[in-house]
C-alpha positions as CSV (number, residue, x, y, z in Angstrom):
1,X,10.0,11.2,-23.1
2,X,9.7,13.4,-19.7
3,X,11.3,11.4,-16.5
4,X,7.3,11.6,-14.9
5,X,5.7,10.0,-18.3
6,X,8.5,6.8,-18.1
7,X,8.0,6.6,-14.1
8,X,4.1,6.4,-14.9
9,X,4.7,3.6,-17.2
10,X,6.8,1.9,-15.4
11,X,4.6,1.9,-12.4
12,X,1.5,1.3,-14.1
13,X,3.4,-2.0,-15.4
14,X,4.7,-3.2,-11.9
15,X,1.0,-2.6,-10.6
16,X,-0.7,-4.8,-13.4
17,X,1.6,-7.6,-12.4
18,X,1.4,-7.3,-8.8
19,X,-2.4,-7.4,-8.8
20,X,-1.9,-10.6,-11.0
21,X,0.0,-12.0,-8.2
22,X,-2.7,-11.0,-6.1
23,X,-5.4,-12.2,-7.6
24,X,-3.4,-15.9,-7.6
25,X,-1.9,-16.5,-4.1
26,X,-5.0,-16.5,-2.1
27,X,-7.0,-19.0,-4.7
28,X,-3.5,-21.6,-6.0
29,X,-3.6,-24.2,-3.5
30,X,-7.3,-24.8,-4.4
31,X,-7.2,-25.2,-7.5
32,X,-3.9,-27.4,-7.5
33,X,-5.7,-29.2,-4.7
34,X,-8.4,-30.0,-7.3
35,X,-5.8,-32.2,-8.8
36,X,-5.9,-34.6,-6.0
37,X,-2.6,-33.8,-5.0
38,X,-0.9,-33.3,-1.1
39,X,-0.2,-30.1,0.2
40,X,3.4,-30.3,-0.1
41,X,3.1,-30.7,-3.8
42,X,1.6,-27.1,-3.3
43,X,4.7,-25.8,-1.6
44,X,7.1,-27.9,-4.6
45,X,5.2,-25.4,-6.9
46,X,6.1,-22.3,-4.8
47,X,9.8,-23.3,-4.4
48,X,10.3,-24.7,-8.3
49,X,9.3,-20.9,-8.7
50,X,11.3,-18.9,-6.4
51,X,14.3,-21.5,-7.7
52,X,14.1,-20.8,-11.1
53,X,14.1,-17.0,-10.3
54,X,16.6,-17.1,-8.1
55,X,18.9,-18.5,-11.4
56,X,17.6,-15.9,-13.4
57,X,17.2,-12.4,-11.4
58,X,21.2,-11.4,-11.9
59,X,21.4,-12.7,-15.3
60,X,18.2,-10.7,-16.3
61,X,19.4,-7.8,-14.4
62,X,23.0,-8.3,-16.1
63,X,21.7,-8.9,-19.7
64,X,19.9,-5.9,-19.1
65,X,22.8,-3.7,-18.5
66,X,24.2,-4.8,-21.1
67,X,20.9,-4.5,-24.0
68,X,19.0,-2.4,-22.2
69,X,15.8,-2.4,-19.6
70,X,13.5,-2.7,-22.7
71,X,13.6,-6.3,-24.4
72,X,14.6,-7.8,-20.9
73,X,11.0,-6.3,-19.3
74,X,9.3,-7.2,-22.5
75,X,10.2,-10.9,-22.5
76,X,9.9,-11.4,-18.6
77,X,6.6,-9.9,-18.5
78,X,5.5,-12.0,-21.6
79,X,6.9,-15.4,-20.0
80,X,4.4,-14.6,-17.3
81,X,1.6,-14.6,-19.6
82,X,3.0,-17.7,-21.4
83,X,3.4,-18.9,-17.8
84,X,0.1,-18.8,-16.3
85,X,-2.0,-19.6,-19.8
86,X,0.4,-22.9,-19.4
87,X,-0.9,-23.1,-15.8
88,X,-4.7,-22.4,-16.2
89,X,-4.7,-25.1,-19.6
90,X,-3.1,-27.9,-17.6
91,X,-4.4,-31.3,-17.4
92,X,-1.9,-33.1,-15.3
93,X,0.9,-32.3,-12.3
94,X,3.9,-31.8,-14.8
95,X,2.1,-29.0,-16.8
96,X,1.2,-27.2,-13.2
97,X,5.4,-27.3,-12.8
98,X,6.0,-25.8,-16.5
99,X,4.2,-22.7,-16.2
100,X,5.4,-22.2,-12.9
101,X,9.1,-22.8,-14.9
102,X,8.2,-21.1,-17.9
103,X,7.3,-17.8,-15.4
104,X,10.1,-18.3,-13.0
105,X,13.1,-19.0,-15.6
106,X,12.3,-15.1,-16.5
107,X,11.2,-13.8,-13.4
108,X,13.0,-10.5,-13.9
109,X,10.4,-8.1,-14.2
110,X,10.5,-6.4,-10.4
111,X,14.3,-6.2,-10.5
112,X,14.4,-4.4,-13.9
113,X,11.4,-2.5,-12.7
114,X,13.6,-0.7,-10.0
115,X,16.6,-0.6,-11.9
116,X,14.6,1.4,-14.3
117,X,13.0,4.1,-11.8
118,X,16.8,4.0,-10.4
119,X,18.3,5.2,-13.6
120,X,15.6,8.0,-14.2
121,X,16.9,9.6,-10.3
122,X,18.3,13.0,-10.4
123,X,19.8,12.1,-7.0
124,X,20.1,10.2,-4.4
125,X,16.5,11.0,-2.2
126,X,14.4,10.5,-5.5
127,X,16.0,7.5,-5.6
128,X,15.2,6.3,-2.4
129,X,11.6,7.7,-3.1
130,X,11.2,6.0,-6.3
131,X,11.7,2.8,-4.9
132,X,9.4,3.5,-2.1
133,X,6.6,3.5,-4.9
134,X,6.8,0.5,-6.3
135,X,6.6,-0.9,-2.3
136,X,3.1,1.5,-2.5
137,X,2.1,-0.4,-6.0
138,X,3.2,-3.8,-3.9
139,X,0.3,-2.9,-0.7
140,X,-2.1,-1.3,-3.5
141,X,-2.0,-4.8,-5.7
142,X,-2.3,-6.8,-2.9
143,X,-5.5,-5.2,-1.4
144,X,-7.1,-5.1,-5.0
145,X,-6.2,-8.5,-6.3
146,X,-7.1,-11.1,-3.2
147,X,-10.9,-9.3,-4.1
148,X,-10.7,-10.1,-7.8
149,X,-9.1,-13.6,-7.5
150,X,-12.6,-14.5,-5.1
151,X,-14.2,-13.7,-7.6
152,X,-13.8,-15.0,-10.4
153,X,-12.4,-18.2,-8.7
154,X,-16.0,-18.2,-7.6
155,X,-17.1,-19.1,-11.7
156,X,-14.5,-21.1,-12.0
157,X,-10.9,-22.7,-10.3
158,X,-9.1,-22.1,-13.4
159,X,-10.4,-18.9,-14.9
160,X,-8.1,-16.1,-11.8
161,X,-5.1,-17.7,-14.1
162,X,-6.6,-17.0,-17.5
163,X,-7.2,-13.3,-16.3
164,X,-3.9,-12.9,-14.9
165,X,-2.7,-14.5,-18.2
166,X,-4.6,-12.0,-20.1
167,X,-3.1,-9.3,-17.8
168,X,0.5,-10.3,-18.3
169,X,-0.4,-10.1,-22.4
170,X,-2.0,-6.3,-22.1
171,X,1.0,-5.4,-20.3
172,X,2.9,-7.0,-22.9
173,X,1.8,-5.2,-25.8
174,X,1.3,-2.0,-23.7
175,X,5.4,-2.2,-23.3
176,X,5.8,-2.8,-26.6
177,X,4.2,0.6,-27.7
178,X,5.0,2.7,-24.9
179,X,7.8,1.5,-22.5
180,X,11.1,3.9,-23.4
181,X,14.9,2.8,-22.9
182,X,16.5,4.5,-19.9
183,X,19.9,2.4,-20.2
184,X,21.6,3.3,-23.0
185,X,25.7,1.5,-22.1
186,X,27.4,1.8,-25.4
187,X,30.5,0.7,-24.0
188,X,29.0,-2.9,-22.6
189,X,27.0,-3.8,-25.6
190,X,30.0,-4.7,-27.8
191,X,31.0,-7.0,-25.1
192,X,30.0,-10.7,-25.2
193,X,27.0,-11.9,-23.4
194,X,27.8,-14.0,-20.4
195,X,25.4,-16.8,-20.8
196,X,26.3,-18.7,-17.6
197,X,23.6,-17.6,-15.6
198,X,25.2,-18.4,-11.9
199,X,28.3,-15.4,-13.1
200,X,26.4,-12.7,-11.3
201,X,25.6,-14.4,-8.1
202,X,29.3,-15.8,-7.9
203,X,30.6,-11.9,-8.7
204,X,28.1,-11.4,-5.9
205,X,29.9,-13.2,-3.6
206,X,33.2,-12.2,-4.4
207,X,31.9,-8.4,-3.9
208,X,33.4,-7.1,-0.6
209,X,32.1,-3.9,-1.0
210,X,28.2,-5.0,-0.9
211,X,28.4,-8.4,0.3
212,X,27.8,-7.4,3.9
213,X,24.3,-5.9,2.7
214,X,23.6,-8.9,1.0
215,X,24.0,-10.5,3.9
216,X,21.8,-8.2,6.3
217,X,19.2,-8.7,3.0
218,X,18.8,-12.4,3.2
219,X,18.7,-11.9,6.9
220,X,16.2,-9.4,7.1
221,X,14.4,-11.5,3.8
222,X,14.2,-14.9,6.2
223,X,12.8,-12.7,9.3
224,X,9.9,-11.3,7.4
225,X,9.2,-14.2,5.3
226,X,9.2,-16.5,8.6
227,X,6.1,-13.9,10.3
228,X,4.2,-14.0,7.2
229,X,4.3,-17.3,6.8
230,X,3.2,-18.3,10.7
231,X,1.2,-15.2,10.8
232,X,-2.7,-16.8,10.0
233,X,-2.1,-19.9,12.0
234,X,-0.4,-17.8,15.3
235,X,-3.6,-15.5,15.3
236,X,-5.7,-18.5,15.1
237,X,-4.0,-20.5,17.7
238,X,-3.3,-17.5,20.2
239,X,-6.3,-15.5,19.7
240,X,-8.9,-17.7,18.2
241,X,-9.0,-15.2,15.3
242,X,-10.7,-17.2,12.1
243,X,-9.3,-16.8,8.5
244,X,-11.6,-13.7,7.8
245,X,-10.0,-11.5,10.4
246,X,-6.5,-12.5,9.7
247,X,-7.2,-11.5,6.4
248,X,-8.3,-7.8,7.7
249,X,-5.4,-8.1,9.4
250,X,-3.2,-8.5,6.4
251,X,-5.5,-5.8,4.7
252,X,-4.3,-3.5,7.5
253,X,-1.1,-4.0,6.8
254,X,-1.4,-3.0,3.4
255,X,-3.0,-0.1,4.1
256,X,-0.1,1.0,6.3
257,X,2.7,-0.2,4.0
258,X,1.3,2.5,0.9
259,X,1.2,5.2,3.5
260,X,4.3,4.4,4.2
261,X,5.4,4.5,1.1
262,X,3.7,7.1,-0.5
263,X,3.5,10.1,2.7
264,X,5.7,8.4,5.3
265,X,9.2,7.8,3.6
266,X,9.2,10.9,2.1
267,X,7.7,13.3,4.4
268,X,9.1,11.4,7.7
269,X,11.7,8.7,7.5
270,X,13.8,10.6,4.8
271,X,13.0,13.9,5.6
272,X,14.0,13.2,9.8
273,X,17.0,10.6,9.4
274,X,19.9,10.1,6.8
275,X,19.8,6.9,5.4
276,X,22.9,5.5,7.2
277,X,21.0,5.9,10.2
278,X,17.6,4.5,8.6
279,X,20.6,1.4,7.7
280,X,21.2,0.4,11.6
281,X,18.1,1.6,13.4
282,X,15.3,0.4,11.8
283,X,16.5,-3.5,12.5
284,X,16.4,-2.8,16.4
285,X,12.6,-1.2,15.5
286,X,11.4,-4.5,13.9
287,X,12.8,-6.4,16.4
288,X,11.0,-4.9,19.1
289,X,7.9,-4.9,17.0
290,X,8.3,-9.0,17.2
291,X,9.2,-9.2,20.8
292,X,5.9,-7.1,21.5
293,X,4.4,-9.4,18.7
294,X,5.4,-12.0,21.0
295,X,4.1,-11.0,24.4
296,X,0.6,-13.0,23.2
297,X,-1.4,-9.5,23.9
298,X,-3.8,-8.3,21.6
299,X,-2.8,-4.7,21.9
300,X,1.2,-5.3,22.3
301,X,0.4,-7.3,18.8
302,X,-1.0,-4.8,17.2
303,X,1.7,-2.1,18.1
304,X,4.2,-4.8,17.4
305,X,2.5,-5.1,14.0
306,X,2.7,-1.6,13.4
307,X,6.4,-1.6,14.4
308,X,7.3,-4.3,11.8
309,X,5.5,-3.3,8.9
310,X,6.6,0.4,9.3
311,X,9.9,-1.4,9.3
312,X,10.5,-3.5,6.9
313,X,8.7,-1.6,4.2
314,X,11.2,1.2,5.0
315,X,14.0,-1.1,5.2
316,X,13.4,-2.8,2.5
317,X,13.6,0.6,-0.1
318,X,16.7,2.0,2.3
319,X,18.6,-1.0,1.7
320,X,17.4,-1.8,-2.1
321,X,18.5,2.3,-2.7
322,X,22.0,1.9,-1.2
323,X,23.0,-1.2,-2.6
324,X,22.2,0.3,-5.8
325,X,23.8,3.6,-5.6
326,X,26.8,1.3,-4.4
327,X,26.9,-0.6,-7.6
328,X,27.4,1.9,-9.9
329,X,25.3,2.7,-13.2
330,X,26.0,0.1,-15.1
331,X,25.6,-2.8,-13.0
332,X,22.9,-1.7,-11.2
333,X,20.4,-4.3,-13.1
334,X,22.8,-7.1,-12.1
335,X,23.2,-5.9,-8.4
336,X,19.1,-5.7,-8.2
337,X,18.9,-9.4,-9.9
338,X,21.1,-10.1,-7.0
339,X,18.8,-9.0,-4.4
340,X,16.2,-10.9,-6.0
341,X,17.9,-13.6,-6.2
342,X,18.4,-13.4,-2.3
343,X,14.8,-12.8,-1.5
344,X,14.0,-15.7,-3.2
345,X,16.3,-17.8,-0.7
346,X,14.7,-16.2,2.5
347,X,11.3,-16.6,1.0
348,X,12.1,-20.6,0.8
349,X,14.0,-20.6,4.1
350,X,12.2,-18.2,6.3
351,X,8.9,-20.2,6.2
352,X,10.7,-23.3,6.6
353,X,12.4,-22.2,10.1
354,X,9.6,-20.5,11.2
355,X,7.3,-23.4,10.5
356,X,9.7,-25.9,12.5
357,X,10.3,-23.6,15.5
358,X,6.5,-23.1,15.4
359,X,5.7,-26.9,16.1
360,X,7.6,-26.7,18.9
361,X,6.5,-23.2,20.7
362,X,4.5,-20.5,19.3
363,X,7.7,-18.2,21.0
364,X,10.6,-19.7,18.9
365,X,9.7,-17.7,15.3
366,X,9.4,-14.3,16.7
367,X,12.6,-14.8,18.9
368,X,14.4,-16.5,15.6
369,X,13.4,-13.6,14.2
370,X,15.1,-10.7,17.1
371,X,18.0,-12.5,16.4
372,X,18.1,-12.7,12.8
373,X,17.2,-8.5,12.9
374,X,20.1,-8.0,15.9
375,X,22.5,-9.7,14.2
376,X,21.4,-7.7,10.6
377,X,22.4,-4.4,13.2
378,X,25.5,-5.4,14.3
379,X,26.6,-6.6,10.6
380,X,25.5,-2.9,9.6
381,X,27.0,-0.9,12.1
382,X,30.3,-2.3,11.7
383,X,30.0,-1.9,7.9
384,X,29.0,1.6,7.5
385,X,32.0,2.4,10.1
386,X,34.2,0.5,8.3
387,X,33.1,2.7,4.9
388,X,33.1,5.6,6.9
389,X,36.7,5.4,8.0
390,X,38.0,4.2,4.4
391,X,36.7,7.5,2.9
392,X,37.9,9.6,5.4
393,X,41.5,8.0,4.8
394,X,40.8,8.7,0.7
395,X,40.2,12.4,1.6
396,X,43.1,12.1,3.7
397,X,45.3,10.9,0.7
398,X,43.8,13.0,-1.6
399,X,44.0,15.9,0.7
């Protein structure tokens, strides 16, 4: 099958689930709240979630350089169906957690996604660029699916999670028939199965060559994850803005982050700067984008908004493409379970420090955040130096 027909697949299947996700976010707490249940059993759900995928993004990742990117995708894409029909059928608390289990204890399917589209690369810009499409697919499904989940949550609180449910099962069988195997490792599927599932994040760890990105990641993960989750109730308090605008606001956003992705990354960022440079820079470019987030000024906002979305959406396809050329081919799925793992981490940790800081003074989460992003830049600079001048000592020796 030609590289363009499995990259059309593959993003066609990533764009299903991310309107699913979509679709739920905006309309979850309100229908868990029809339970009679406290907000903070709302955020338990959430963090059950990310903690069961941050177990199981390396050793998906890892199984599936081992078997291949095939039966992994298949079976995480049909836990979320199981998942969410679980979720939408429940008639007490303890069946809300099990689907949110069920999906999260295969939550494998973005990581295995981009190890795909990696694998397909002819080098290392495509690469780069392919990953910067499935950041599109993430702004496209996220203007699409808040729309549909109104909706139909509108007929009833439980019917966005049948549909999503019934998404999850098209793509699914739609997998089944048409999703090809990119990962053929011969030499790694006569090898036994590491069923311990914390191996990969340990090997993580122990990793000196990529450990410093991982680092910068969960930094640069906790940043972000703190503004978004401050975001609605800063624009409220500061501005008076009500939920409707900050959700043009976040529609805004999305707009900018698929240009970015689609036109901007490959006609700008890559075509302008190598991607060493893209490595440091662009973490001094968000931070400023907060500070002038900060200044409590509609229009330093909104070019501070601009700043950090341009950003991060770059960033976080920059980093994603080096930590994966880094890797290696056959433990790139592993090393991209890994990253998911992390973002799963700042996504629980972001919003908590953020949230804190907030009570305290609207300032402290944008500054918290300028320091997370300077500290990312010095940790970068010094390891891309450090790389630099161990392979000029290798051509050196081999010289």
């Amino acid at each position: 099958m030609k590289f363009e027909k499995v990259k059309a697949i593959i993003v066609l299947t990533v764009l299903i689930d991310v309107i699913g996700l979509g679709i739920i976010i905006p309309v979850l707490p309100y229908y868990v709240e029809s339970f009679g249940v406290s907000s903070f059993v709302i955020t338990l759900l959430f963090a059950v979630f990310a903690l069961c995928s941050f177990v199981s993004g390396p050793f998906l990742g890892a199984l599936s350089d081992r078997i291949g990117r095939r039966p992994v995708l298949i079976l995480s894409i049909a836990s979320t169906a199981i998942g969410w029909f679980t979720f939408a059928s429940a008639h007490a608390i303890w069946v809300l957690f099990l689907g949110r289990i069920i999906d999260g204890a295969a939550a494998g399917n973005f990581p295995i996604a981009q190890s795909y589209l990696i694998d397909i690369a002819k080098n290392d810009k495509e690469r780069t660029a392919n990953l910067g499409i499935i950041g599109a697919v993430f702004g496209i499904g996220f203007i699409i699916g808040p729309v549909i989940g109104a909706m139909l949550s509108g007929i009833s609180p439980a019917l966005p999670f049948w549909f999503v449910g019934a998404l999850a099962t098209l793509n699914t069988v739609g997998a089944l028939f048409f999703l090809p195997e990119t990962h053929n490792n011969r030499e790694k599927k006569n090898k036994k199965i590491d069923i311990n599932p914390l191996l990969p994040l340990l090997r993580g760890a122990a990793d000196r060559k990529l450990r410093s990105r991982y680092v910068v990641w969960l930094l640069f993960g906790t940043a972000f994850a703190g503004m978004q989750s401050i975001f609605a109730i800063y624009v409220k308090d500061v501005f008076n803005y009500s939920a409707t605008v900050a959700g043009y606001l976040f529609t805004a956003m999305g707009v900018i982050l698929v240009l970015n992705q689609t036109v901007g990354l490959k006609k700008f960022w890559l075509k302008k700067f190598n991607q060493h440079s893209l490595e440091i820079w662009l973490f001094l470019f968000m931070a400023l984008g907060f500070l002038f987030m900060d200044v409590q000024k509609i229009f330093f906002f909104g070019i501070g908004l601009l700043f950090v979305t341009l950003a991060q959406s770059t960033l976080r396809v920059v980093l994603s493409s080096s930590i994966a050329s880094s890797a290696g081919q056959f433990e790139r799925g592993e090393v991209m379970g890994i990253m998911s793992s992390i973002m799963s981490v700042s996504m629980i940790v972001g919003p908590l420090l953020a949230g804190a800081l907030f009570l305290n003074n609207h300032h402290w989460p944008f500054l918290m955040n300028v320091l997370l992003l300077v500290g990312s830049f010095l940790i970068m600079r010094k390891s891309l130096s450090v790389e630099k001048i161990a392979q000029q000592e290798d051509v050196e020796v081999i010289g």
